[in-house]
N, CA, C and O atoms as a GROMACS GRO file, in nm:
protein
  352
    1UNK      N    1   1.560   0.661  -2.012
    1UNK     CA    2   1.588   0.729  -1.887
    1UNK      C    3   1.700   0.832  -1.906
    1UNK      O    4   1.730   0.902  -1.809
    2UNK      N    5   1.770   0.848  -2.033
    2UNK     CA    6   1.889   0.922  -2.082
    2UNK      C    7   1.783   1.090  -2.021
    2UNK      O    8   1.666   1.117  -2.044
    3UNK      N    9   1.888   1.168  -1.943
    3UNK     CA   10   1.844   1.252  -1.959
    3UNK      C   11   1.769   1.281  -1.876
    3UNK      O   12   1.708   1.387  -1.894
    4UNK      N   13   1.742   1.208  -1.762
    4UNK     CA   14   1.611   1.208  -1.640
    4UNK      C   15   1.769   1.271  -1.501
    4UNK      O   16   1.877   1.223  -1.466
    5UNK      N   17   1.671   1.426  -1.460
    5UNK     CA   18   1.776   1.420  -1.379
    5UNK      C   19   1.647   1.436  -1.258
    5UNK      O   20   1.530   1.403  -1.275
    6UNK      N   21   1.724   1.513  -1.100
    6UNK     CA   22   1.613   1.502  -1.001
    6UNK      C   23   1.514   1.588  -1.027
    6UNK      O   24   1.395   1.555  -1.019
    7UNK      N   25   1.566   1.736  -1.069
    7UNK     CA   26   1.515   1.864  -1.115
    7UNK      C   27   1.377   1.788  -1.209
    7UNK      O   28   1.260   1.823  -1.195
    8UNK      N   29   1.408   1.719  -1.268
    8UNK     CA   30   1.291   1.685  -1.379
    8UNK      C   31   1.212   1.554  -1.347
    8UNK      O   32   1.144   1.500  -1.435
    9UNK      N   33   1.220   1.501  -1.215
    9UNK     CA   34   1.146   1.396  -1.188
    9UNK      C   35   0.991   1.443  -1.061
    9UNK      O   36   1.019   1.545  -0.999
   10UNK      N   37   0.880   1.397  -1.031
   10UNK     CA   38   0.745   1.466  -1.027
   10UNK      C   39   0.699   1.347  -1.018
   10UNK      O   40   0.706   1.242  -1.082
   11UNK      N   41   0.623   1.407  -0.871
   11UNK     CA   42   0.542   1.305  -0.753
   11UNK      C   43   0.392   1.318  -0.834
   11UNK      O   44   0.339   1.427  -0.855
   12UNK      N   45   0.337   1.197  -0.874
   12UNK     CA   46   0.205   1.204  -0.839
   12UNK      C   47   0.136   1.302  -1.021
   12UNK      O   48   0.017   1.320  -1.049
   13UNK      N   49   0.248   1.341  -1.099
   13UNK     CA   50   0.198   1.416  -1.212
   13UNK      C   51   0.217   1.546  -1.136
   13UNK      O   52   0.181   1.636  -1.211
   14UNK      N   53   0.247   1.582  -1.051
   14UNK     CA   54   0.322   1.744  -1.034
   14UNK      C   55   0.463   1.788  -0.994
   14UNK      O   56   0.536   1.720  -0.922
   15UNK      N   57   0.488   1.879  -1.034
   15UNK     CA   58   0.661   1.873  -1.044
   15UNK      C   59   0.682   1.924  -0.951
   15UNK      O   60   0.596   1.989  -0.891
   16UNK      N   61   0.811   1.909  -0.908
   16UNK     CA   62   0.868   1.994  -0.752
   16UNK      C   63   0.972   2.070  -0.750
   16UNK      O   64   1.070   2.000  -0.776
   17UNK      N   65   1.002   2.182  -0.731
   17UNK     CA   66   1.099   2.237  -0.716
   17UNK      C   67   1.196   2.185  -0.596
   17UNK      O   68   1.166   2.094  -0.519
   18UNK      N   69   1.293   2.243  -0.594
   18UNK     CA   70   1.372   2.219  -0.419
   18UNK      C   71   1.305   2.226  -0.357
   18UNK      O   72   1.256   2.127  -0.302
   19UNK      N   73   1.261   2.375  -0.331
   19UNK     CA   74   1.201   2.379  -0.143
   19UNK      C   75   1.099   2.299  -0.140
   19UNK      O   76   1.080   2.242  -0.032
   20UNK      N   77   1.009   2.271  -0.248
   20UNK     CA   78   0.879   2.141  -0.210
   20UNK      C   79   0.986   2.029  -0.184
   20UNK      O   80   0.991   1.991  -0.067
   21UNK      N   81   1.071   1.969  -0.272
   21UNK     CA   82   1.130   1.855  -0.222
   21UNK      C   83   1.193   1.827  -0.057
   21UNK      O   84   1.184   1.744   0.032
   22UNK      N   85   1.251   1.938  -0.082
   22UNK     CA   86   1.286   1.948   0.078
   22UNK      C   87   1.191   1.956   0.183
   22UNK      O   88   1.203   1.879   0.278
   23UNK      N   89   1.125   2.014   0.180
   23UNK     CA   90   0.979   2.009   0.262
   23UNK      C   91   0.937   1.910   0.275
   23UNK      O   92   0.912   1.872   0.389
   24UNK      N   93   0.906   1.814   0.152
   24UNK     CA   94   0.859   1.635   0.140
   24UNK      C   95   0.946   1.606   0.265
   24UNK      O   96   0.894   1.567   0.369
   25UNK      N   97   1.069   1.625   0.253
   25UNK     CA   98   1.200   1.505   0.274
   25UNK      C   99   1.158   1.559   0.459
   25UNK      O  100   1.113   1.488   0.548
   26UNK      N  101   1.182   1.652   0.461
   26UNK     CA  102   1.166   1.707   0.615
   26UNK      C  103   1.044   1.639   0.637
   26UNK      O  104   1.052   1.546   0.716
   27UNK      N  105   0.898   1.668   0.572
   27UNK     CA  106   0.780   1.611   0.684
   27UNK      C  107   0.850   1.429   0.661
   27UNK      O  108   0.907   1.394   0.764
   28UNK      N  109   0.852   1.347   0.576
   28UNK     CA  110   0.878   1.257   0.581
   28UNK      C  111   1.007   1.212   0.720
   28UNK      O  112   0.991   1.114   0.792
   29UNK      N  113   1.104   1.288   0.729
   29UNK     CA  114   1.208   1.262   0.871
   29UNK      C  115   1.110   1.270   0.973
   29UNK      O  116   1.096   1.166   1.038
   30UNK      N  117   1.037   1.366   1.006
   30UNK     CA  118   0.978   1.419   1.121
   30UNK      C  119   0.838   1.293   1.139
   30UNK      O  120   0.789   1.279   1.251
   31UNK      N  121   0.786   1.213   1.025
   31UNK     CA  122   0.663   1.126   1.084
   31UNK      C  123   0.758   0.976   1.077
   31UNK      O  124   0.725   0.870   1.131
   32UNK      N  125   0.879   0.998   0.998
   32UNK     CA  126   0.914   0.903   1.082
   32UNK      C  127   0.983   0.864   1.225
   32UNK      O  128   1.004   0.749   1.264
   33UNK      N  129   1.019   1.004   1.305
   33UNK     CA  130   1.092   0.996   1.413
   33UNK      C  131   0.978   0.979   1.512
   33UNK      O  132   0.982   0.923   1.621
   34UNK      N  133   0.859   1.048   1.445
   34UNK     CA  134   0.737   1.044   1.518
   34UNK      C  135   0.672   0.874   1.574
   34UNK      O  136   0.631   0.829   1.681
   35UNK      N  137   0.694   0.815   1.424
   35UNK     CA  138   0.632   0.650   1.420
   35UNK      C  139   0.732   0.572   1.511
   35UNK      O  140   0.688   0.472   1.569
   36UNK      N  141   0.890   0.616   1.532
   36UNK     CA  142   0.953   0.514   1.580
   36UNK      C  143   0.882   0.564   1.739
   36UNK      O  144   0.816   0.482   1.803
   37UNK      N  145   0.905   0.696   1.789
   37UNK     CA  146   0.846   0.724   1.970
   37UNK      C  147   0.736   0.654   1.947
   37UNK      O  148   0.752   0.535   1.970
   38UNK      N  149   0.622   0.686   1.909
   38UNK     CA  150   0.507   0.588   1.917
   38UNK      C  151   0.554   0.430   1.975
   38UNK      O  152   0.536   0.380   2.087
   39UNK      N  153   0.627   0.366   1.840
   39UNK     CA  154   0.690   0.231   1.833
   39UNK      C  155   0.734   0.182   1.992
   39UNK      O  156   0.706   0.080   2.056
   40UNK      N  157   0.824   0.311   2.026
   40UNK     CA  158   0.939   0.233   2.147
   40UNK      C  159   0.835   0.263   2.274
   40UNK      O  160   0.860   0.200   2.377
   41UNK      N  161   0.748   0.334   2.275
   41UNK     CA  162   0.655   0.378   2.344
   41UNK      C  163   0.515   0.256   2.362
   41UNK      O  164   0.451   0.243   2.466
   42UNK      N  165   0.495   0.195   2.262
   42UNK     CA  166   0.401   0.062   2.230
   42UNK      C  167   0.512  -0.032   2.303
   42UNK      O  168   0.461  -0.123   2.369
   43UNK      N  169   0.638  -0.027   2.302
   43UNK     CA  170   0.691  -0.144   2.299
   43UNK      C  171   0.722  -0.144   2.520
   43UNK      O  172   0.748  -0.239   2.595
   44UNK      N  173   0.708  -0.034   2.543
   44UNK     CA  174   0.751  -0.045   2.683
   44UNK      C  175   0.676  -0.083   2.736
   44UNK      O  176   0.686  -0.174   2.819
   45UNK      N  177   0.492   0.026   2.673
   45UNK     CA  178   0.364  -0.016   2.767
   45UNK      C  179   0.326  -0.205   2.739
   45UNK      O  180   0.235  -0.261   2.801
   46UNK      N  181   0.397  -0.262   2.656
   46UNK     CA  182   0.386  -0.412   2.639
   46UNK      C  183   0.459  -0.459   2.753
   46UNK      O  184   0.418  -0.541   2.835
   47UNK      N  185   0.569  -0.402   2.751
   47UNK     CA  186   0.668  -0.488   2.822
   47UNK      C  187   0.627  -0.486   2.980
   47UNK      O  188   0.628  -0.580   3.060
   48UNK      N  189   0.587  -0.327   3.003
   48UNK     CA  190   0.527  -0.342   3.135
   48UNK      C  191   0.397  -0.430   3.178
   48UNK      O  192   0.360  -0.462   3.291
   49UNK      N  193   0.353  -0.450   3.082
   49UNK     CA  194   0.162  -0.563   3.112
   49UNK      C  195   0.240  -0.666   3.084
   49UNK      O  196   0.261  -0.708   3.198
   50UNK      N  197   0.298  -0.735   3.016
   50UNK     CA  198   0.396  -0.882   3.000
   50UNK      C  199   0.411  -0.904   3.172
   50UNK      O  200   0.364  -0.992   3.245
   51UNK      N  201   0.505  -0.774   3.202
   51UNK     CA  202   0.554  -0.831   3.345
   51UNK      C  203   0.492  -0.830   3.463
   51UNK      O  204   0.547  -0.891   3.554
   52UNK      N  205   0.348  -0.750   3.492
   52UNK     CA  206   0.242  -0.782   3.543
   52UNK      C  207   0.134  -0.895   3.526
   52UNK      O  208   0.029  -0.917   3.586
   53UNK      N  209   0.210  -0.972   3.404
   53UNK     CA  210   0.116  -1.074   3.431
   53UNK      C  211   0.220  -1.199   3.432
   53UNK      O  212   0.183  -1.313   3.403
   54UNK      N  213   0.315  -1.178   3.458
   54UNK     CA  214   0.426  -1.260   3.535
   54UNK      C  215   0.447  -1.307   3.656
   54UNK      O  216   0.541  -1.252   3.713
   55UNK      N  217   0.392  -1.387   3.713
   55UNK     CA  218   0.387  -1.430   3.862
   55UNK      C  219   0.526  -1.442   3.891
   55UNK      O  220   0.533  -1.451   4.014
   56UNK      N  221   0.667  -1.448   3.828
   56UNK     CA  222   0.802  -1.426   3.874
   56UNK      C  223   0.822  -1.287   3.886
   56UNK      O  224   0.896  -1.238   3.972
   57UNK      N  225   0.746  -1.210   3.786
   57UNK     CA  226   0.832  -1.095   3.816
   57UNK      C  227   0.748  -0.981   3.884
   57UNK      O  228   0.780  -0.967   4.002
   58UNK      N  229   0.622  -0.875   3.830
   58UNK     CA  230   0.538  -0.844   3.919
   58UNK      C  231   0.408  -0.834   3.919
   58UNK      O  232   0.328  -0.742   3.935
   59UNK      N  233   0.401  -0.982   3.893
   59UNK     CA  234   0.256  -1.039   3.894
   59UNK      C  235   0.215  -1.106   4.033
   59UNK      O  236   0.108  -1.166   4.048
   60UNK      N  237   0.291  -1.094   4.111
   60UNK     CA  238   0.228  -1.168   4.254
   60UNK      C  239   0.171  -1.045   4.322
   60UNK      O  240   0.102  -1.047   4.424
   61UNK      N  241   0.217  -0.920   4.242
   61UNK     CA  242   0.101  -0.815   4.338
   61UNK      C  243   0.040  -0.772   4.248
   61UNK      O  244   0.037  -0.649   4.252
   62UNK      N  245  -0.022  -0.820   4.152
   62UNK     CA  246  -0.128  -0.803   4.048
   62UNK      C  247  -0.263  -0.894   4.095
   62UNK      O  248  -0.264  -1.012   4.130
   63UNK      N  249  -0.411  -0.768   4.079
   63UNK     CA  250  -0.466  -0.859   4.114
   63UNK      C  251  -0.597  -0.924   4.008
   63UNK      O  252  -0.611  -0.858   3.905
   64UNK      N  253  -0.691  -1.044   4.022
   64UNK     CA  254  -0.742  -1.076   3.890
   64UNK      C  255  -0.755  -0.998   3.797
   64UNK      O  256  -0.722  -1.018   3.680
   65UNK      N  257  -0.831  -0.853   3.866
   65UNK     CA  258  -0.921  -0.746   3.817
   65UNK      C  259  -0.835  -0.730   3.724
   65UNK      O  260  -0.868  -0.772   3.613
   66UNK      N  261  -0.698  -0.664   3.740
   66UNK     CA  262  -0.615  -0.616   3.640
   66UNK      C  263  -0.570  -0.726   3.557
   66UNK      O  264  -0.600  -0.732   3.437
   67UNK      N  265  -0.497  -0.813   3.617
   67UNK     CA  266  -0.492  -0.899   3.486
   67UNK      C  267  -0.604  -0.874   3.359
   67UNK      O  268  -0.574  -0.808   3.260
   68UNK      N  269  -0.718  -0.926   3.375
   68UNK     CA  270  -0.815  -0.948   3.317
   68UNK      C  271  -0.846  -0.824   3.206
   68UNK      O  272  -0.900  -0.822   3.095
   69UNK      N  273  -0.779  -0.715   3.298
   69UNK     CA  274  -0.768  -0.548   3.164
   69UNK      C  275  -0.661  -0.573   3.108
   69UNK      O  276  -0.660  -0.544   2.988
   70UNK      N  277  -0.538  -0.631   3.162
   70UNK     CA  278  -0.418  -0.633   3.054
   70UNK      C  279  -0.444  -0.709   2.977
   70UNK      O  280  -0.418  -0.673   2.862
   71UNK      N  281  -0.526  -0.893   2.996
   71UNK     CA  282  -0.545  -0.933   2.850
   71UNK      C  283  -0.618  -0.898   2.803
   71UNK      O  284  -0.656  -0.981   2.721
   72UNK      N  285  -0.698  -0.777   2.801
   72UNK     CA  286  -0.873  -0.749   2.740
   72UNK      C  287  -0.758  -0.640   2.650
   72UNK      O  288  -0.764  -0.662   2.530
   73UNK      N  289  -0.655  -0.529   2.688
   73UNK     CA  290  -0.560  -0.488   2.651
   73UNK      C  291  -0.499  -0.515   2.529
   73UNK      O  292  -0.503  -0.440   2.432
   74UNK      N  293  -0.438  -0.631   2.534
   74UNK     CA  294  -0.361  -0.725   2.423
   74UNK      C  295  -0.463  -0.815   2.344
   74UNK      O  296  -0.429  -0.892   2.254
   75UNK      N  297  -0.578  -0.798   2.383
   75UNK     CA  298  -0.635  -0.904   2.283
   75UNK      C  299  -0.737  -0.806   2.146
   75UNK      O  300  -0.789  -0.838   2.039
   76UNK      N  301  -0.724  -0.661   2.236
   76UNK     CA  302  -0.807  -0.546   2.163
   76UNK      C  303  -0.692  -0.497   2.035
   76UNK      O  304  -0.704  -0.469   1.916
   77UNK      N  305  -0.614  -0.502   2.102
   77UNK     CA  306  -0.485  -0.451   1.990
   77UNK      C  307  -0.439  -0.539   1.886
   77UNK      O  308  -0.401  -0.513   1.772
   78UNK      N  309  -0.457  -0.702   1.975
   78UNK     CA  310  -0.459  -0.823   1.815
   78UNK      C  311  -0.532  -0.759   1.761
   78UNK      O  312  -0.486  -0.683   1.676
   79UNK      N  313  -0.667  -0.760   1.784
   79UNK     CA  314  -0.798  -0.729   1.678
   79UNK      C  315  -0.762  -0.643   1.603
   79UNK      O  316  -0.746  -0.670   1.484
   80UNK      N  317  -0.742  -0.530   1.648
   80UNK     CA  318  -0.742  -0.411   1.618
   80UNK      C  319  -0.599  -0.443   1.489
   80UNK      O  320  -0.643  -0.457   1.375
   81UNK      N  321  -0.495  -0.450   1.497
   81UNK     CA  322  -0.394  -0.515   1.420
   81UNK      C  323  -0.420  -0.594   1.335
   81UNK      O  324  -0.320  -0.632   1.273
   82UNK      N  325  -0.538  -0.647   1.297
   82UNK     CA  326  -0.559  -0.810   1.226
   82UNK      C  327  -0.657  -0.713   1.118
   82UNK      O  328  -0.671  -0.720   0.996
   83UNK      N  329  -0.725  -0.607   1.233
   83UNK     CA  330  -0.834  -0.585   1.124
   83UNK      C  331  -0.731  -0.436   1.008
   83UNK      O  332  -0.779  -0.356   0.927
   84UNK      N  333  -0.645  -0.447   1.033
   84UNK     CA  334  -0.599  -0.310   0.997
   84UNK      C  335  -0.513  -0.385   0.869
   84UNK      O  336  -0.503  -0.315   0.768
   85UNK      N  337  -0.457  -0.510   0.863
   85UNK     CA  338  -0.432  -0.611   0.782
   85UNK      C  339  -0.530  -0.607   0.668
   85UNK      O  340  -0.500  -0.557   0.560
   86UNK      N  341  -0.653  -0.661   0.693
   86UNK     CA  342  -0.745  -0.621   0.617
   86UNK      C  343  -0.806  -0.539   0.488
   86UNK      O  344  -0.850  -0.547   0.373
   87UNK      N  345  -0.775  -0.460   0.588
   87UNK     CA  346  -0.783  -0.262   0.535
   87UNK      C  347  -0.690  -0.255   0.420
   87UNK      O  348  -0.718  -0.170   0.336
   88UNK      N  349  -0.540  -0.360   0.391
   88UNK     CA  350  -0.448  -0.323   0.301
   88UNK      C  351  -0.487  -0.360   0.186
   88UNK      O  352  -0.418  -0.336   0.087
   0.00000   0.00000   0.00000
């Protein structure tokens, strides 16, 4: 490794100058700021069907119909999650 600096290290069998590296490094910031909104965005529309199907909190004005889409909801996204497991 004597001798390995960044200048001379290469993604994939092609070499990179700066501005490609930097470019990597930028799209890489930008899909990950992207994945976390997604994330906190998955995590609210949960939190809001959780509490619609909460008879303490505002599930007493929820009615079957909807219930029945919020777990058809959460049980599509297990799947969907289990099968994506799979896929690895």
């Amino acid at each position: 490794m004597a001798g390995l600096t960044l200048h001379s290290l290469h993604i994939g069998g092609v070499n990179m100058d700066d501005a490609e590296r930097k470019a990597m490094r930028d799209q890489i910031v930008w899909l990950t700021q992207e994945l976390e909104k997604a994330r906190r965005a998955n995590q609210d529309k949960t939190l809001l069907l959780s509490r619609m199907l909460s008879p303490e909190d505002l599930g007493h004005a929820v009615s079957n119909e909807v219930r029945q889409l919020i777990y058809t909801i959460f049980i599509n996204e297990q799947d969907a999650e289990r099968e994506s497991w799979s896929k690895k």
